[in-house]
N, CA, C and O atoms as a DFTB+ gen file, in Angstrom:
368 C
 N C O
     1  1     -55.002      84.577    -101.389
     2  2     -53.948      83.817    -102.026
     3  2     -54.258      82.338    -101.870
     4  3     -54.972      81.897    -100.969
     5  1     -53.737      81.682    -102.706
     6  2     -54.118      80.228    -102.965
     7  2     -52.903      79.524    -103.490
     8  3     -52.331      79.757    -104.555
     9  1     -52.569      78.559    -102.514
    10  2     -51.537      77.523    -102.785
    11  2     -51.549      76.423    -103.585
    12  3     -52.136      75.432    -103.151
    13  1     -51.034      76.372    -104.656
    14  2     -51.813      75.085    -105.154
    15  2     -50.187      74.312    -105.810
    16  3     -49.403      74.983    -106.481
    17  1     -49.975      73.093    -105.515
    18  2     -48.872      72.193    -105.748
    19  2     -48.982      71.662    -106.815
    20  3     -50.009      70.985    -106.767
    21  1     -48.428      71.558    -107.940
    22  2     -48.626      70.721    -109.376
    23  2     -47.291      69.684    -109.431
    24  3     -46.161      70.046    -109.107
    25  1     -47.615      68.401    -109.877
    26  2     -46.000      67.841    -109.749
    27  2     -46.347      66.540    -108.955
    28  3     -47.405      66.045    -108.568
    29  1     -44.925      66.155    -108.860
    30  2     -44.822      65.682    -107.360
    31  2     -43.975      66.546    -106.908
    32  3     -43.459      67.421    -107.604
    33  1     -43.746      66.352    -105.598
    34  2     -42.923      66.686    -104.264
    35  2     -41.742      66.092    -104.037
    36  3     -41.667      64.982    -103.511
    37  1     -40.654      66.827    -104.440
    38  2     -39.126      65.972    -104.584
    39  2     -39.324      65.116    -102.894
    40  3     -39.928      65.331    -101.843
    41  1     -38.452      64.133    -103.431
    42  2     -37.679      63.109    -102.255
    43  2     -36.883      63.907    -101.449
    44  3     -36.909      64.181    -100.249
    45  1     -35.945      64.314    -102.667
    46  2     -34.853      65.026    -102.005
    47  2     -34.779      65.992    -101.345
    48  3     -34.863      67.054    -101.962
    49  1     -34.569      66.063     -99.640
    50  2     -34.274      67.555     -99.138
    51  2     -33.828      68.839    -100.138
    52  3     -34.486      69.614    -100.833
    53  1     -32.761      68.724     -99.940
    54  2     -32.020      69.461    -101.087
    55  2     -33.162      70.211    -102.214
    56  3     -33.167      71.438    -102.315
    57  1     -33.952      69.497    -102.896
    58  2     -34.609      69.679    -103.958
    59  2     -35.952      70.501    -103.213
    60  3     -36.335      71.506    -103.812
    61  1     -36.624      70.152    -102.042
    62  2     -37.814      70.795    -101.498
    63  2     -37.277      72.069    -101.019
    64  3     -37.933      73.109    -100.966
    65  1     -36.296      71.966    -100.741
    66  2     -35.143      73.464     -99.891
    67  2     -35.775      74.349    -101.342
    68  3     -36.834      74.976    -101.374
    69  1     -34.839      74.189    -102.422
    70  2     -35.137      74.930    -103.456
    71  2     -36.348      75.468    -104.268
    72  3     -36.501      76.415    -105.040
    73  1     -37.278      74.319    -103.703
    74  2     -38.564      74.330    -104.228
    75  2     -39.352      75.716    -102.940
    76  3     -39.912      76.681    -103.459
    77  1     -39.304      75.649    -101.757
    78  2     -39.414      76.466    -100.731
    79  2     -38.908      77.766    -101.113
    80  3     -39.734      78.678    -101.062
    81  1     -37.884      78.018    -101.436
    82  2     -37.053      79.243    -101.787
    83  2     -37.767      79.693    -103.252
    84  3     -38.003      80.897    -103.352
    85  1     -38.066      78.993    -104.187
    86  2     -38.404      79.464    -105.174
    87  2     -40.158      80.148    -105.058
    88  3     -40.619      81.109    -105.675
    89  1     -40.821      79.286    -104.084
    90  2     -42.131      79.596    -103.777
    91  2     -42.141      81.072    -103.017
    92  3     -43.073      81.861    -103.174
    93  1     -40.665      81.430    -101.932
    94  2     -40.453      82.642    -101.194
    95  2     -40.400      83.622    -102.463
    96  3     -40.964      84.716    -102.511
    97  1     -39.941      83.282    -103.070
    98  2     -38.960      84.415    -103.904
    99  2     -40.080      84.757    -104.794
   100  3     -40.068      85.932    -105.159
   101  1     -41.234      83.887    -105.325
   102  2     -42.530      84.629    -106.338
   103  2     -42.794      85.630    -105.205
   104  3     -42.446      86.803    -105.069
   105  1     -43.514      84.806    -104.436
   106  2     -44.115      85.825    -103.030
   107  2     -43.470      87.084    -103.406
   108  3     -43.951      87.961    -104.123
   109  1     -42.496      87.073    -102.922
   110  2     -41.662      88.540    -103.178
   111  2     -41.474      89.704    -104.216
   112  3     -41.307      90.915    -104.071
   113  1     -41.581      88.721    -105.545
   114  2     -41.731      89.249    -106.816
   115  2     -43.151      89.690    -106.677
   116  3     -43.312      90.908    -106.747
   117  1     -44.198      88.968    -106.496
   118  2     -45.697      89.699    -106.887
   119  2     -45.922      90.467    -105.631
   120  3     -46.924      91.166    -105.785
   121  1     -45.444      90.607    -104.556
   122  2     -45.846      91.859    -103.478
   123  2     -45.134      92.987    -103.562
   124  3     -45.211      94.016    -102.890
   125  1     -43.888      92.474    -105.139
   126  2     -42.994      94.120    -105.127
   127  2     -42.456      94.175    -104.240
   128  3     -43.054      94.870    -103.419
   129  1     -41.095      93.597    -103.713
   130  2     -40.454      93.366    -102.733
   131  2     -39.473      93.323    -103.275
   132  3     -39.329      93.423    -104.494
   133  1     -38.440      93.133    -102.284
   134  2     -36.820      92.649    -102.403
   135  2     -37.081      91.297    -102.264
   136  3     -38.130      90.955    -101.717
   137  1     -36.211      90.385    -102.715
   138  2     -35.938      88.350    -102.615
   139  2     -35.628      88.612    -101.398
   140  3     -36.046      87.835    -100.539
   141  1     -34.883      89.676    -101.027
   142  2     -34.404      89.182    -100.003
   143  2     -35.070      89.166     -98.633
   144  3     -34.612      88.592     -97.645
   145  1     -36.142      89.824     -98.685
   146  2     -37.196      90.026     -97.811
   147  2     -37.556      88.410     -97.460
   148  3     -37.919      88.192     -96.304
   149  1     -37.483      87.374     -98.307
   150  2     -37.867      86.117     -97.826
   151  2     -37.276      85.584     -97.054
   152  3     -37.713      84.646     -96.387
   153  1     -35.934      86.149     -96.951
   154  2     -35.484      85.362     -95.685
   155  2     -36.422      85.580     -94.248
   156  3     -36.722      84.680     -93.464
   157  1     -36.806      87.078     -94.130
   158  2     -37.359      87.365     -93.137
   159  2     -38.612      86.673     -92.763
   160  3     -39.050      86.359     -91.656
   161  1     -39.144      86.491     -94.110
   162  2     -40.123      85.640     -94.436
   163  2     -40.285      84.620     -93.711
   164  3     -41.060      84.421     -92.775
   165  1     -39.361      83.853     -94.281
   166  2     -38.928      81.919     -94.236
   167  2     -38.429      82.209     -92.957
   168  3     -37.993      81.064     -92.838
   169  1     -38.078      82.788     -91.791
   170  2     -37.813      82.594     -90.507
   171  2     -38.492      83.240     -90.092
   172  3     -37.781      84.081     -89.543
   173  1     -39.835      83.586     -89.874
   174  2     -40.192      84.294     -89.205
   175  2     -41.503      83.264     -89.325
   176  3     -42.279      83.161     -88.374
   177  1     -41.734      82.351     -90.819
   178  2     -42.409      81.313     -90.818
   179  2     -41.943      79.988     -89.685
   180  3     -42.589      79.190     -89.005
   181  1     -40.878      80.179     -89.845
   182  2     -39.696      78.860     -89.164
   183  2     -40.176      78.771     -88.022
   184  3     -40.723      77.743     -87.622
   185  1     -39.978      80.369     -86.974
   186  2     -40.400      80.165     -85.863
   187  2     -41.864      80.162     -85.267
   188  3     -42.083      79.822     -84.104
   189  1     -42.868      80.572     -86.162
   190  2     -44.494      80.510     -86.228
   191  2     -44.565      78.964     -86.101
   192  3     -45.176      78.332     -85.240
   193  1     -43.773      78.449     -87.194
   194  2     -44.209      76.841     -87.143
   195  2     -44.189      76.006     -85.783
   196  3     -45.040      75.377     -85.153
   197  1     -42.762      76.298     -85.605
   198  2     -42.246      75.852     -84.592
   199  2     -42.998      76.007     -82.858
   200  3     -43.123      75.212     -81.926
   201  1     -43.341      77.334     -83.051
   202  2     -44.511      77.774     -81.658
   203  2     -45.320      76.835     -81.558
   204  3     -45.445      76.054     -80.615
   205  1     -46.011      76.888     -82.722
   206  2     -47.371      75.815     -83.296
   207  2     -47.266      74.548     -83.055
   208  3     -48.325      74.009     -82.732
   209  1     -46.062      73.686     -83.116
   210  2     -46.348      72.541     -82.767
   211  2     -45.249      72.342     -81.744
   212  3     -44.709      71.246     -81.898
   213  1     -44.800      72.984     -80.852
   214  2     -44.088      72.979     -79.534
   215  2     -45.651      72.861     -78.390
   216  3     -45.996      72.223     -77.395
   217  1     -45.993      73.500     -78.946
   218  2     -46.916      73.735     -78.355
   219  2     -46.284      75.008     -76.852
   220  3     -47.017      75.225     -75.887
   221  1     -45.221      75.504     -76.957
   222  2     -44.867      76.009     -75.697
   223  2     -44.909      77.865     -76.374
   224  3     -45.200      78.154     -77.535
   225  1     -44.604      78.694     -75.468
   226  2     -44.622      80.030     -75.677
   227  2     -42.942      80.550     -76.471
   228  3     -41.926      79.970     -76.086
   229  1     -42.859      81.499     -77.402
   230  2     -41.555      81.292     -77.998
   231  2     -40.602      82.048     -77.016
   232  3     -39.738      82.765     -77.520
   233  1     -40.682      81.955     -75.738
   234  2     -39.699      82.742     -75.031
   235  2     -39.204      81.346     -74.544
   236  3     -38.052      81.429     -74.120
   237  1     -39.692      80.166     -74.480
   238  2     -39.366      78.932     -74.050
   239  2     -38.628      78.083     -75.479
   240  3     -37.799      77.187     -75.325
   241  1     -39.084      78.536     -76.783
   242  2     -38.363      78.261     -77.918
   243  2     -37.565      78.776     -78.062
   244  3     -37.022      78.264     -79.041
   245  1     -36.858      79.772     -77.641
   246  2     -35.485      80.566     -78.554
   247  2     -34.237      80.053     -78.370
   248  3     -33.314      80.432     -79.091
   249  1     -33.994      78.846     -77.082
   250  2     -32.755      78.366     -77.813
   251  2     -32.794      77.381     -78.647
   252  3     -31.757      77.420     -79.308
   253  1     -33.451      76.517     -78.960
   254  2     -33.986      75.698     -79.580
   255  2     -34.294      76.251     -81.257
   256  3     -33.952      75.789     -82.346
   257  1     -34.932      77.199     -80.944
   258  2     -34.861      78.741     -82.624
   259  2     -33.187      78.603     -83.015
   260  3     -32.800      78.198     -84.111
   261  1     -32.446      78.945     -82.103
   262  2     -31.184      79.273     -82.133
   263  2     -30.428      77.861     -82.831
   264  3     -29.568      77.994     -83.701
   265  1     -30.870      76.495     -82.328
   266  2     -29.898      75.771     -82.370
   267  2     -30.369      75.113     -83.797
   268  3     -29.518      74.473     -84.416
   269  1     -31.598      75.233     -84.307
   270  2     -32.096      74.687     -85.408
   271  2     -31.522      75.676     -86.614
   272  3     -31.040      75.194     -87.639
   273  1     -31.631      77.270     -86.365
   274  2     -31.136      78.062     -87.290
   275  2     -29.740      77.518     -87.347
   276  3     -29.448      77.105     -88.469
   277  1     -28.535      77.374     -86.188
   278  2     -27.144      76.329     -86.587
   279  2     -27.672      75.185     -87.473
   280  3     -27.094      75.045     -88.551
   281  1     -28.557      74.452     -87.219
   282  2     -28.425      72.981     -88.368
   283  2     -28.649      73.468     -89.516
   284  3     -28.033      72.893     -90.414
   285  1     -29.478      74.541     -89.915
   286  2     -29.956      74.987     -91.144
   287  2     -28.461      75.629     -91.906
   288  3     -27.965      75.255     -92.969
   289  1     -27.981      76.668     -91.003
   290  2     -27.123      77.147     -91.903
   291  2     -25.920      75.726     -92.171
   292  3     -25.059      75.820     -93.045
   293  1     -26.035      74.558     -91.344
   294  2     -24.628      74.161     -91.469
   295  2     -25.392      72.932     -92.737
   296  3     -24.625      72.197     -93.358
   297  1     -26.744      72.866     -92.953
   298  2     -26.968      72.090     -93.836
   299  2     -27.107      73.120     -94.866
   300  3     -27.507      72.487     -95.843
   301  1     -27.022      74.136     -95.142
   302  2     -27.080      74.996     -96.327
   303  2     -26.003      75.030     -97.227
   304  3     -25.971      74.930     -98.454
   305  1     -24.671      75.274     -95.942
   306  2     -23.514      74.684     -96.398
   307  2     -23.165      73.421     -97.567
   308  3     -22.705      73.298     -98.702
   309  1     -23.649      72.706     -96.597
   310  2     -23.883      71.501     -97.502
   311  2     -24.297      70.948     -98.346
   312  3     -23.951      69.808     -98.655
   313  1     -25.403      71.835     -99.104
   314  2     -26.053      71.355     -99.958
   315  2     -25.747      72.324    -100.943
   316  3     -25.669      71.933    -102.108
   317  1     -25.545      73.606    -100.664
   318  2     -24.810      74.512    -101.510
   319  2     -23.749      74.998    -101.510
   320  3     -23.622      76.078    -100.933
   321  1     -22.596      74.373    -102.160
   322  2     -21.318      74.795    -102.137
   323  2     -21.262      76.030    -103.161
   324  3     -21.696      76.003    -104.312
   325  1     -20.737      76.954    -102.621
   326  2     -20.238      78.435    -103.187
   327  2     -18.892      78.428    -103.813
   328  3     -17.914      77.792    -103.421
   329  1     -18.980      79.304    -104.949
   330  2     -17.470      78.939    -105.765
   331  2     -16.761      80.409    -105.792
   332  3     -17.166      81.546    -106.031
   333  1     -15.433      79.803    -105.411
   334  2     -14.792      80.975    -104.683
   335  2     -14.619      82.409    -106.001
   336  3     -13.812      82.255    -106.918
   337  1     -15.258      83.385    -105.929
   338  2     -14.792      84.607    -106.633
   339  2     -13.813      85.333    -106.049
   340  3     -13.664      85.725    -104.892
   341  1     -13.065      85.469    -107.191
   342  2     -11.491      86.702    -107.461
   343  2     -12.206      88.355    -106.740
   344  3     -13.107      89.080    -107.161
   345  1     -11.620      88.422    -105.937
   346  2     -12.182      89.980    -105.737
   347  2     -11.475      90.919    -106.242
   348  3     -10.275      91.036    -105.989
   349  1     -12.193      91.789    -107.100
   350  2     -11.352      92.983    -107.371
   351  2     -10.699      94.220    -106.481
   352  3     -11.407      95.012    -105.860
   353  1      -9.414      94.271    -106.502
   354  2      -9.359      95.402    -105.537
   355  2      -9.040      96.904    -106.005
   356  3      -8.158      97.359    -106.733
   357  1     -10.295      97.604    -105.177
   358  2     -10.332      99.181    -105.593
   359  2      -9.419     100.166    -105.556
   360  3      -9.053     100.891    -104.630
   361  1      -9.054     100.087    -106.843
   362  2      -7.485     101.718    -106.661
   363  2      -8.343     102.837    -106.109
   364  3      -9.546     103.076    -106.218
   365  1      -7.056     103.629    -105.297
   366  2      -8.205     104.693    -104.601
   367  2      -7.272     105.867    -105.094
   368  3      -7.584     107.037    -104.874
């Protein structure tokens, strides 16, 4: 496999987030996968990275894993607001 970037490289967080997710989600499509498999993906990259330039063993990273996965979800929040759906409720 071969990475290759065409473009520029947004400024914007926000915009590389999406650009990241969209690069997970081919992955997924051409290995015949679920999308959703990228999450497992994209954190399982998260914490590879993170080993890598801690330079420490990841039993010495996991709260640190822990507290970065909080900034992520609370910046996910933030950058993607969700719009509230009507739920249908099931006659039984």
């Amino acid at each position: 496999m071969q990475v290759e970037i065409k473009g520029k490289v947004p400024n914007d967080p926000q915009a590389r987030v999406l650009a990241v997710e969209a690069a997970a989600k081919a992955i997924c499509q051409r290995a015949g996968t679920d999308p959703a498999d990228a999450i497992m993906m994209l954190m399982t990259a998260a914490a590879h990275l993170y080993t890598v330039y801690s330079g420490k063993p990841s039993s010495e990273n996991i709260l640190h894993l822990a507290h970065s996965l909080g900034c992520a979800t609370v910046a996910a929040d933030d950058f993607f607001k969700l719009k509230p759906v009507a739920l249908q409720s099931e006659e039984r």
